[in-house]
C-alpha positions as CSV (number, residue, x, y, z in Angstrom):
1,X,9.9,-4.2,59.1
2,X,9.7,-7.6,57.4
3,X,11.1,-8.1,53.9
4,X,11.1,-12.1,51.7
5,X,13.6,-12.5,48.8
6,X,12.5,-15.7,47.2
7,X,13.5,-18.3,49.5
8,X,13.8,-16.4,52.6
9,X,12.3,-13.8,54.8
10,X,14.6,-11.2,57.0
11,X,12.7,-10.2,60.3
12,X,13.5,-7.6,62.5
13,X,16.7,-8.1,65.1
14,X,14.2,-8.9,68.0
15,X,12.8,-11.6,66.1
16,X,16.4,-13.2,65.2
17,X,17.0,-14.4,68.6
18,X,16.1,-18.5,68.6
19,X,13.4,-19.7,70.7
20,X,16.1,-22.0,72.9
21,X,18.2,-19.3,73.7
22,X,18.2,-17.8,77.6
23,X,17.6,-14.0,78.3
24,X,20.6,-12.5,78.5
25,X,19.7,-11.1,82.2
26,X,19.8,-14.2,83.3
27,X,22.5,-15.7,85.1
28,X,22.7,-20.1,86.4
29,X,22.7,-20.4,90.3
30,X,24.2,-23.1,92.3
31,X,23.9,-23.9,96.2
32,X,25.3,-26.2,98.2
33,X,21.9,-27.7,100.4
34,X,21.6,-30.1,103.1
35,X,19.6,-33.2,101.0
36,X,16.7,-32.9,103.0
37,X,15.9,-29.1,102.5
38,X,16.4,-30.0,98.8
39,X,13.7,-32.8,99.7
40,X,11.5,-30.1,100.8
41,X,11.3,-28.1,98.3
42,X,11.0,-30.4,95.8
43,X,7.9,-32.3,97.4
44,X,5.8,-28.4,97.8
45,X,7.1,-27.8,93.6
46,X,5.6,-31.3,93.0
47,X,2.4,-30.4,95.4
48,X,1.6,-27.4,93.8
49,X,2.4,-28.6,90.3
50,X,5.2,-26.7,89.4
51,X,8.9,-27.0,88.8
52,X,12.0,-26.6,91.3
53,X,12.9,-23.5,89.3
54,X,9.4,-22.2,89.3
55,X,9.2,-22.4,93.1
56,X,12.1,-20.6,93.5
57,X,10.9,-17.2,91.2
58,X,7.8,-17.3,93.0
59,X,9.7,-17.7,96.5
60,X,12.1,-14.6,95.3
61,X,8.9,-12.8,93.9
62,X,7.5,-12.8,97.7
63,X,10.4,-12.3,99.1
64,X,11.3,-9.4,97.0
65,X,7.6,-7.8,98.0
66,X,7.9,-8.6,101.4
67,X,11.5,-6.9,101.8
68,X,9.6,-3.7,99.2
69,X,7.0,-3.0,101.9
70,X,9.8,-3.2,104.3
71,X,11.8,-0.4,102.7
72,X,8.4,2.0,102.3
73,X,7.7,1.8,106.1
């Protein structure tokens, strides 16, 4: 339900969240990594055009799979 007053319009609670903020469910990880493993991921992000972080969800998205077919064998 949306509702204006004059100067103003109220939107629903899901919409008050601002754009910047992080999902709640997520949570900042550090490692400690030998600078040539860091090296390594960083050049296969840059080769297939994405960022560090965006390697690593797509790394835990296998691995998540991978260790899903494991548990339904």
């Amino acid at each position: 339900m949306t509702y204006s007053h004059r100067s103003f319009t109220v939107l629903p609670p899901t919409q008050l969240t601002m754009p910047n903020q992080r999902d709640p469910d997520k949570r900042k990880l550090n490692a400690w990594m030998y600078e040539r493993d860091i090296e390594v991921l960083k050049a296969v992000a840059e080769e297939e055009g994405i960022t560090l972080t965006d390697l690593l969800v797509r790394l835990t998205d296998e691995l998540r799979k991978k260790n899903k077919k494991k548990l339904n064998d």
